[in-house]
C-alpha positions as CSV (number, residue, x, y, z in Angstrom):
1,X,17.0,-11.7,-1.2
2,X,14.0,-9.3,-3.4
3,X,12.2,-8.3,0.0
4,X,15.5,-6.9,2.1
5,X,13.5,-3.4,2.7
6,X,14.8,0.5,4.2
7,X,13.0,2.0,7.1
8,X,10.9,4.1,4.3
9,X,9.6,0.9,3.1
10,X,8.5,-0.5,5.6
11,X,6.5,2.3,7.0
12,X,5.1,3.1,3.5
13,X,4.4,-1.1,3.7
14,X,2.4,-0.3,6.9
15,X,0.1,2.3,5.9
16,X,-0.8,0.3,2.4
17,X,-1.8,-2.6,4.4
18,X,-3.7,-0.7,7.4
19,X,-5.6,1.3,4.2
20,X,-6.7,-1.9,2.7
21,X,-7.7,-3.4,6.1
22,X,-9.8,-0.1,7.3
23,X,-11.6,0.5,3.4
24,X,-12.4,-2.9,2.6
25,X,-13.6,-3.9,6.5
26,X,-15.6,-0.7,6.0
27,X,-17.5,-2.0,2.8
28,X,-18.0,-5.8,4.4
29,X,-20.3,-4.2,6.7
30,X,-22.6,-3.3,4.7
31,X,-23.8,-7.4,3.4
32,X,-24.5,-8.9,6.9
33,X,-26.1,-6.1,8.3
34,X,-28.1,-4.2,5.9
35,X,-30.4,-6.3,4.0
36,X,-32.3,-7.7,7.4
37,X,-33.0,-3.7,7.8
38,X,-33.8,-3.4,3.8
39,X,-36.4,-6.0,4.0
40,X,-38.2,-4.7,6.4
41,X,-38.6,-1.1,4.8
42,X,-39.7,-2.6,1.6
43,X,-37.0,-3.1,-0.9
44,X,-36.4,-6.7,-2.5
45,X,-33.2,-8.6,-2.8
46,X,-32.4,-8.1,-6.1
47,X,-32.7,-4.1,-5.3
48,X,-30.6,-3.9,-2.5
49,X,-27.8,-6.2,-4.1
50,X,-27.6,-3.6,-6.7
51,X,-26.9,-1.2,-4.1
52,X,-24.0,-3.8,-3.6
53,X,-22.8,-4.1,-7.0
54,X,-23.2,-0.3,-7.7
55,X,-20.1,0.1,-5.0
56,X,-17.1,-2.3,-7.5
57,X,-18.9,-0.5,-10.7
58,X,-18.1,3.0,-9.7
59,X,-14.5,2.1,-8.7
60,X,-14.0,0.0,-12.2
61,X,-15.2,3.1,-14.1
62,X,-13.5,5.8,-11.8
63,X,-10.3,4.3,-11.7
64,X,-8.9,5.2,-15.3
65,X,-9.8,8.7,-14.0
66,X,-8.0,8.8,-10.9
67,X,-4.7,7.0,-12.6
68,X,-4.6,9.5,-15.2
69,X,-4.3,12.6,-12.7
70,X,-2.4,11.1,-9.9
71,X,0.8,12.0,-10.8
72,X,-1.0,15.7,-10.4
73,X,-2.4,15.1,-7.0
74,X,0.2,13.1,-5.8
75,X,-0.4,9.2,-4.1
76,X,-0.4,10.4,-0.6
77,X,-3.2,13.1,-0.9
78,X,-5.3,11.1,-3.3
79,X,-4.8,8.3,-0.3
80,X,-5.6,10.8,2.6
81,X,-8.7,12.0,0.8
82,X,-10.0,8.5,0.3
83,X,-9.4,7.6,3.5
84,X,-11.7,10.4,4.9
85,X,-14.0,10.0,2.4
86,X,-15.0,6.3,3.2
87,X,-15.0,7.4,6.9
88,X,-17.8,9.9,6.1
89,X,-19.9,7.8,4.0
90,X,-19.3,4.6,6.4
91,X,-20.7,7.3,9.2
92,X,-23.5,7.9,7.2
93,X,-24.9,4.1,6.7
94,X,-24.6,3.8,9.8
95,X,-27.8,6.1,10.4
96,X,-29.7,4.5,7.3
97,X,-31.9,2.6,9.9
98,X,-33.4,5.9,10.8
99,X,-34.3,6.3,7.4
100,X,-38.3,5.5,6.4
101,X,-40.1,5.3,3.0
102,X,-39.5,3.0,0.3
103,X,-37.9,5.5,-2.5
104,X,-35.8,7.4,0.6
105,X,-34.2,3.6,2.2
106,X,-33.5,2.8,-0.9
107,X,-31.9,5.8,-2.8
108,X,-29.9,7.3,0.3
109,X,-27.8,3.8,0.3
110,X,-27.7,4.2,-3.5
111,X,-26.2,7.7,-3.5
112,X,-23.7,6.9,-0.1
113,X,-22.4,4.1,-1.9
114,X,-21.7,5.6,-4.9
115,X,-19.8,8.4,-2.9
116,X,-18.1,5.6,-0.8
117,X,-16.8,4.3,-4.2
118,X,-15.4,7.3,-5.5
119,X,-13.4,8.2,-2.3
120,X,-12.6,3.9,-2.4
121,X,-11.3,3.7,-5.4
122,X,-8.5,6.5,-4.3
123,X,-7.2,4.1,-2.7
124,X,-6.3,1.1,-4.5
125,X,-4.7,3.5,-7.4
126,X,-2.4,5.5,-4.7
127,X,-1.6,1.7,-3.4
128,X,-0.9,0.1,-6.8
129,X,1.2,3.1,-7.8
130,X,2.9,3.1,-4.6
131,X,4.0,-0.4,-4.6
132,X,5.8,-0.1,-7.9
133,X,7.7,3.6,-7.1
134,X,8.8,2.4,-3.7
135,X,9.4,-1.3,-3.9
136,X,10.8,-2.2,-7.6
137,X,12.4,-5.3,-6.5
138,X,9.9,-6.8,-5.2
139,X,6.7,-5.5,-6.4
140,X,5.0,-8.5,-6.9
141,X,5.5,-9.8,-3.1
142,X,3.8,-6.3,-1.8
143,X,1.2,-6.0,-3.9
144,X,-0.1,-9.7,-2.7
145,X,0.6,-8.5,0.8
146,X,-1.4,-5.9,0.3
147,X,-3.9,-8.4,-1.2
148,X,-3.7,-10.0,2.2
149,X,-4.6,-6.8,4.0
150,X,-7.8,-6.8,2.2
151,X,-8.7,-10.7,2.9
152,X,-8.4,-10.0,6.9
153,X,-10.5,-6.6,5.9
154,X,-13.2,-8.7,4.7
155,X,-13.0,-11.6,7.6
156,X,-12.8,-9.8,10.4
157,X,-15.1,-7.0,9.4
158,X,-18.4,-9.2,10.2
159,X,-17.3,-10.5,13.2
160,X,-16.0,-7.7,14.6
161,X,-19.4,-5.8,13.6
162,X,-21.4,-8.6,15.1
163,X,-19.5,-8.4,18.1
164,X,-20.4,-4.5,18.5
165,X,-24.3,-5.2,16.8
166,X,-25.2,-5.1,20.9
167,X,-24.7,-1.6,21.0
168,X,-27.1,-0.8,18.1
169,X,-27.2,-1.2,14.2
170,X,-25.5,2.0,13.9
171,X,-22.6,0.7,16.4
172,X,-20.1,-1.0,13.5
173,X,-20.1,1.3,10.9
174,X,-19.5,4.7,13.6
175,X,-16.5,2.6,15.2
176,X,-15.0,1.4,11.2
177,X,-15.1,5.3,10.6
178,X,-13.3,6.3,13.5
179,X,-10.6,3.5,12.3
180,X,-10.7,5.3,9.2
181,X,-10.0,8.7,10.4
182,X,-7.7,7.3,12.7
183,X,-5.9,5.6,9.2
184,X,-5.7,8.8,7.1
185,X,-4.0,10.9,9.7
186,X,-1.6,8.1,9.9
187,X,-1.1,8.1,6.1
188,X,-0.5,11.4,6.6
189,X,2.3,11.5,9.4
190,X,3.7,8.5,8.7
191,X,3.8,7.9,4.4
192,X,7.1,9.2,2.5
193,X,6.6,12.5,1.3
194,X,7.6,12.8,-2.3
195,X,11.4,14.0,-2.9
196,X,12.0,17.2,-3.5
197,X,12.0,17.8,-8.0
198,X,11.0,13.6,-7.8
199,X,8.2,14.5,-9.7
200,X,7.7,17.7,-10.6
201,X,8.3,17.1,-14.4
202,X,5.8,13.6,-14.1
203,X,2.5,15.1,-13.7
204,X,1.4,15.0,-17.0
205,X,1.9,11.5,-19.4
206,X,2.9,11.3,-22.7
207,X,0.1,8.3,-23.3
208,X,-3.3,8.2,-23.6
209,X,-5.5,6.1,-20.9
210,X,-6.7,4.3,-24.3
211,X,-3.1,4.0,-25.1
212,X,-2.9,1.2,-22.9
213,X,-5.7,-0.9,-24.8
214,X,-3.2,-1.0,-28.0
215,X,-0.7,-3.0,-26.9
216,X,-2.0,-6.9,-26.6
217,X,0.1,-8.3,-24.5
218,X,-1.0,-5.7,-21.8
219,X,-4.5,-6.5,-22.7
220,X,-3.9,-10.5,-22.4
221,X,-2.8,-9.4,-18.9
222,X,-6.1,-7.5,-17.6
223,X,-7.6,-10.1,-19.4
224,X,-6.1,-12.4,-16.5
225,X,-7.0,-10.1,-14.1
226,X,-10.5,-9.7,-14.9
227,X,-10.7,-13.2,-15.0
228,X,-9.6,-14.2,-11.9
229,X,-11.4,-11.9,-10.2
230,X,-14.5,-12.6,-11.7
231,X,-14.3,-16.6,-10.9
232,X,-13.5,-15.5,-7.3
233,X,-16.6,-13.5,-7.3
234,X,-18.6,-16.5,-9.1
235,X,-17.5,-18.8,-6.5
236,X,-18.2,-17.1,-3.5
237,X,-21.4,-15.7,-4.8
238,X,-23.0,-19.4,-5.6
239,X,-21.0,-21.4,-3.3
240,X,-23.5,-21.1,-0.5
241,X,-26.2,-22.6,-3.1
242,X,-24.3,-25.4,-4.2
243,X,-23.5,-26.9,-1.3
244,X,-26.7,-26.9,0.1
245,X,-27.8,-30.5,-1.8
246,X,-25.0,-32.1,1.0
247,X,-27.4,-30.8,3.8
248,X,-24.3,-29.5,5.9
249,X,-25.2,-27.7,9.0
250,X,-24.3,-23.8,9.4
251,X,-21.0,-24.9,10.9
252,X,-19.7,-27.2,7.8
253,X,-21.1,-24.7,5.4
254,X,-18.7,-21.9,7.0
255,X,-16.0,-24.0,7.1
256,X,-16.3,-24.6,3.2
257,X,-15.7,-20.8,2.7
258,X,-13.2,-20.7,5.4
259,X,-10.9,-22.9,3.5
260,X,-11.2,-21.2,0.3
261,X,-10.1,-18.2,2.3
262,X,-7.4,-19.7,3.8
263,X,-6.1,-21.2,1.2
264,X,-6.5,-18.3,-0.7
265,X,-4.5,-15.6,1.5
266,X,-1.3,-18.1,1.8
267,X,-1.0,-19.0,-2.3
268,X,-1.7,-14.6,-2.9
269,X,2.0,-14.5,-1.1
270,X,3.9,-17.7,-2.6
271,X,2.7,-16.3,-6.3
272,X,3.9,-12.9,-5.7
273,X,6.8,-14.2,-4.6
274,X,7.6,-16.4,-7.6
275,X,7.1,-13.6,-9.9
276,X,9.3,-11.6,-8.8
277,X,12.1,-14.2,-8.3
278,X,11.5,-17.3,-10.0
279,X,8.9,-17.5,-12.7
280,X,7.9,-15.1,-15.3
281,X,3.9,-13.6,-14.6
282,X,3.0,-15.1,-18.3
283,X,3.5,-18.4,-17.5
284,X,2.1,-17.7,-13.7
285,X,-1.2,-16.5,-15.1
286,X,-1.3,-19.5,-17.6
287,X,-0.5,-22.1,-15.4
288,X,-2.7,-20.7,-12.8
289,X,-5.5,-20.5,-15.7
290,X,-5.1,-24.4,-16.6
291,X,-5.9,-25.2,-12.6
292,X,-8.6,-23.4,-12.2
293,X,-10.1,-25.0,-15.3
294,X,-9.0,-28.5,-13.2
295,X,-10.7,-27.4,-10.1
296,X,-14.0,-25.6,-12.5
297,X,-14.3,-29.4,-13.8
298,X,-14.4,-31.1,-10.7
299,X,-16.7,-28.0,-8.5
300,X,-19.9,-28.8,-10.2
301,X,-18.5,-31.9,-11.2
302,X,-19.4,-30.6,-15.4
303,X,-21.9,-32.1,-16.4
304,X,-20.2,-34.8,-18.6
305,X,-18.5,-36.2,-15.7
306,X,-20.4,-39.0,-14.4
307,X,-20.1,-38.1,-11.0
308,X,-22.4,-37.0,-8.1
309,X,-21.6,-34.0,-5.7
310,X,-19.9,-35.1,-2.7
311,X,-18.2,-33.1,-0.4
312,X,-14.5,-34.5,-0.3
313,X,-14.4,-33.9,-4.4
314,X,-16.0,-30.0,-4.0
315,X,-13.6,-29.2,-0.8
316,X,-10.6,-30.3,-3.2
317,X,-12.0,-28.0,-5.7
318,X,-12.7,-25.2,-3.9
319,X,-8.9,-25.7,-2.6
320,X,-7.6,-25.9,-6.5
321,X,-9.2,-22.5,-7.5
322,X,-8.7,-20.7,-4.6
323,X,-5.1,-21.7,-4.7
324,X,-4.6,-20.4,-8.2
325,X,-6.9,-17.6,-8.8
326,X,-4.8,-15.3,-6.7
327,X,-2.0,-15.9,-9.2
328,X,-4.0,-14.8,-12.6
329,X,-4.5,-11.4,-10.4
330,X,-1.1,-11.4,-9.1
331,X,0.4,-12.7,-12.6
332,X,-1.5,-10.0,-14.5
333,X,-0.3,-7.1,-12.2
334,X,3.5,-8.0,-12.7
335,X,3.2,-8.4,-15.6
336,X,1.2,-5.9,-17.1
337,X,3.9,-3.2,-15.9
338,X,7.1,-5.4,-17.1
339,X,5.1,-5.6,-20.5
340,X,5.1,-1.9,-20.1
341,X,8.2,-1.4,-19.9
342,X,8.8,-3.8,-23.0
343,X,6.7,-1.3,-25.0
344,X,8.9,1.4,-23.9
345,X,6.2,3.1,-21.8
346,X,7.6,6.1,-19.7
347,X,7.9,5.4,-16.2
348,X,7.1,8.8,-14.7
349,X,4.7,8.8,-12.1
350,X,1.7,9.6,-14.5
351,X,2.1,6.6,-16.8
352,X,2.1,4.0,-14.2
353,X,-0.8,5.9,-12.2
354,X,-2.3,5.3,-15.7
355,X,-1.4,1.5,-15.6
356,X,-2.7,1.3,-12.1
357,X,-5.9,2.4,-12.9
358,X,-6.7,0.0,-15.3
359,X,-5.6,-2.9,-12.9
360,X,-8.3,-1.7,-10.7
361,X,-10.7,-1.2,-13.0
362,X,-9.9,-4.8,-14.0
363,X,-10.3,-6.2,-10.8
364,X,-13.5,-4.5,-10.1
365,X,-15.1,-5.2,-13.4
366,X,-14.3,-8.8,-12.9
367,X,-15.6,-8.7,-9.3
368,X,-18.9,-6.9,-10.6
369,X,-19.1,-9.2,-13.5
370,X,-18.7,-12.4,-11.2
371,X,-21.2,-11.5,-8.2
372,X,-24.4,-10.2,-9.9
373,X,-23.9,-13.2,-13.3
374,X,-23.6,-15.7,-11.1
375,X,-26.9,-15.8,-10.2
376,X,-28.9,-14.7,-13.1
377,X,-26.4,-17.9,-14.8
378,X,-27.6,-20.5,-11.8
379,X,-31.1,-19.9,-11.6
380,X,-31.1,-20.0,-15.7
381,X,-28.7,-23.0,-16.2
382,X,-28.3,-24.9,-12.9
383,X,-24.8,-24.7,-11.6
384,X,-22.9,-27.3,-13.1
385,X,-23.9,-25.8,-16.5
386,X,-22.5,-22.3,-14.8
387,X,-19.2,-23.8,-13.9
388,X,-18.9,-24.6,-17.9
389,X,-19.1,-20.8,-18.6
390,X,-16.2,-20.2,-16.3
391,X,-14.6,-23.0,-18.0
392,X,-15.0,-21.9,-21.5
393,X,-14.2,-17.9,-20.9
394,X,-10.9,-19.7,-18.7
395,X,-9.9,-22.2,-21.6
396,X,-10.8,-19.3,-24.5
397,X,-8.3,-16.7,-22.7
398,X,-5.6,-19.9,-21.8
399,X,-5.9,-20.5,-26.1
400,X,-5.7,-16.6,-27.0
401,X,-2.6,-16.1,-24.3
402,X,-0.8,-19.1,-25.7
403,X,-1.4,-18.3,-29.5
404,X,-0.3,-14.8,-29.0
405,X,2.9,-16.1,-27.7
406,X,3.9,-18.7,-29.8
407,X,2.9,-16.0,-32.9
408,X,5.8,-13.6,-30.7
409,X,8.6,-16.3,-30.4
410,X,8.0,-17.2,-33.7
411,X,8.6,-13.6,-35.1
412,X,11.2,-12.8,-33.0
413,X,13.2,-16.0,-33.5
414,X,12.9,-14.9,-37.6
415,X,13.4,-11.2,-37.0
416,X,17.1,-11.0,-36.9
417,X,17.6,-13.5,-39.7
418,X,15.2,-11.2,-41.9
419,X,16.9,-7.5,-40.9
420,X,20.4,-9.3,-40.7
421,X,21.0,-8.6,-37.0
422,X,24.1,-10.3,-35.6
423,X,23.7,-13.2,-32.7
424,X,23.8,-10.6,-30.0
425,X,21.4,-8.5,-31.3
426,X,19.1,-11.6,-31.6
427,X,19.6,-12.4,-27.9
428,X,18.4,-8.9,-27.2
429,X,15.2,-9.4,-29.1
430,X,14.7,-12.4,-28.1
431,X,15.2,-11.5,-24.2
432,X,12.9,-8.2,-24.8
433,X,10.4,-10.6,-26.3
434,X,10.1,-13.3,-23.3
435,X,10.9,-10.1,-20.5
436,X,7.2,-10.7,-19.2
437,X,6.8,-14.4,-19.7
């Protein structure tokens, strides 16, 4: 049984998840309550959402940085900092109503979100580190439970902050920063210290951050990541649009999202689980990459499906992705650290702060990517042309990842005949080759 965990575990389990919960219900706040106040003081839509997209763009640039020194630092200080750093920045936007001017309401947000980011960001790279020192068995479970943590984050976040909108606009964000506080002196009391000479010789890697980029199968897998993280981002960002031809009521259309959620936060646990017992992340992320072209085809329906847009067909789609995009994000992240260790990467604390950082700036960047293209794509092509975008950058990376392969088994299958290894030395190769597929 992979996820049979110690007492140290579980509380390091606890403080992952209740970080993720408090940082990302923190920046959910921000959407439903801040552009009704940015209207009114002058700034457009299209402003403000950069405002939005400014926050994932810092954290995809930062997060190299961060995983390169965080064996230096150490997880559990580059956590607690974070933690207090969103809590002061959440504070802050919280007063942005009693801001006036044009220029001032909309640089102040600019420049708190950009700090928010960088004391964000601390947090996914001490978590993604922290999953794979303290739970190598079953790495790929926790790091989709902690996946989890941030869906409820994101859900009840607005209607939490709704509920407290009585007491004032400022109300939500003063009450998510005492969580926060309340969080980081938890991390503090309650996360494993590190051992005693653990990792005193770790803090500086023998690789590059670049170092990563020159290996392709670890490419192929932040490809995956970056992929599924921007079709999540596509989808939720023009989901509201699309449906509203079917002239659902406010109730229906919530319901829409409500599923993808749903289904969303239960298949994030059943792929981690199956990568780190049953199935090996390459074939996760491709499978998972051929249904979400399925589910792409049937969304808009494309084009050259002659087919109207009816709900039934679109709530089976929006089922399809959701249930499979979690496992290109999943996929990649297990994968990209066994193909590490194929490549004979250290694994000091350094190199896979290193590796961490580019899963997060993977993520991010695909997040980025997928909210602010998705409507500059729909109000240039129409939306069932969008969906063939998604569908041609999903079936372009399913065709590189399955060449790439079939190239490996092909030399590997020929390598010991060429050098004139012996049958066991072939099985090694051959089990080296396929260790992250």
């Amino acid at each position: 049984m992979p996820f049979q965990l110690t007492g140290r575990q579980w509380s390091t389990l606890v403080v992952l998840c209740t970080s993720n919960i408090c940082v990302y219900a923190a920046s959910a706040l921000l959407p439903p309550f801040y552009p009704a106040l940015a209207e009114n003081n002058g700034p457009i839509a299209l402003q403000y959402g950069f405002v939005f997209g400014m926050f994932r763009l810092v954290i995809g640039i930062i997060s190299p940085v961060y995983g390169r020194y965080i064996g230096t630092v150490g997880p559990r200080f580059m956590l607690t900092a974070g933690l207090f750093t969103a809590a002061g920045t959440c504070a802050l936007m919280g007063f942005i109503n009693n801001v006036y001017g044009y220029a001032s309401f909309l640089g102040l947000p600019f420049v708190v979100q950009v700090v928010a980011a960088l004391g964000s960001a601390t947090v996914p790279n001490a978590i993604t580190l922290l999953v794979n020192k303290e739970f190598p068995n079953c790495t790929g479970t926790v790091f989709a439970l902690t996946e989890i943590a941030i869906g409820l984050g994101l859900i009840m976040s607005p209607l939490i902050g709704g509920l407290l909108q009585f007491a004032g606009y400022s109300a939500p964000f003063v009450t998510a920063s005492c969580v926060l506080v309340v969080a980081a002196f938890m991390t503090v009391m309650v996360l494993p210290e590190r051992k005693l000479g653990e990792d005193h010789l770790e803090t500086e890697s023998t690789i590059t951050v670049l170092d990563i980029l020159k290996q392709p199968s670890m490419v192929l897998f932040l490809m995956s990541i970056i992929m599924g993280a921007f079709t999540y981002g596509f989808l939720w960002a023009g989901l509201g649009q699309h449906l509203i031809p079917l002239q659902l009521s406010t109730l229906h259309t919530g319901l829409a999202f409500v599923l993808g959620s749903s289904v969303h936060c239960v298949s994030v646990s059943i792929w981690g689980f199956l990568c780190d017992t049953l199935i090996c992340p390459a074939t996760v992320t491709m499978t998972c990459t051929a249904l979400i072209c399925i589910g792409v085809l049937l969304l808009g329906p494309a084009p050259f499906i002659p087919l109207e847009l009816n709900l039934p067909m679109c709530l089976v789609a929006i089922a399809v992705i959701m249930a499979s995009d979690p496992g290109q994000v999943v996929g990649g992240f297990s994968g990209l650290f066994r193909a590490a260790e194929e490549c004979r990467l250290p694994k000091d604390t350094a190199t896979q702060g290193i590796l961490g950082g580019w899963v997060n700036t993977a993520y991010n960047l695909g997040s980025f990517l997928g909210f602010n293209c998705a409507g500059f794509f729909i109000q240039t092509l129409g939306y069932r042309w969008t969906t063939m975008v998604i569908l041609c950058l999903q079936l372009t990376l399913l065709l590189i990842t399955s060449i790439y392969y079939l190239c490996k088994r092909h030399t590997t299958e020929h390598q010991p005949l060429l050098q004139g290894n012996n049958s066991n030395d072939a099985k090694s190769s051959l089990h080296s080759s396929y260790g992250a597929i």
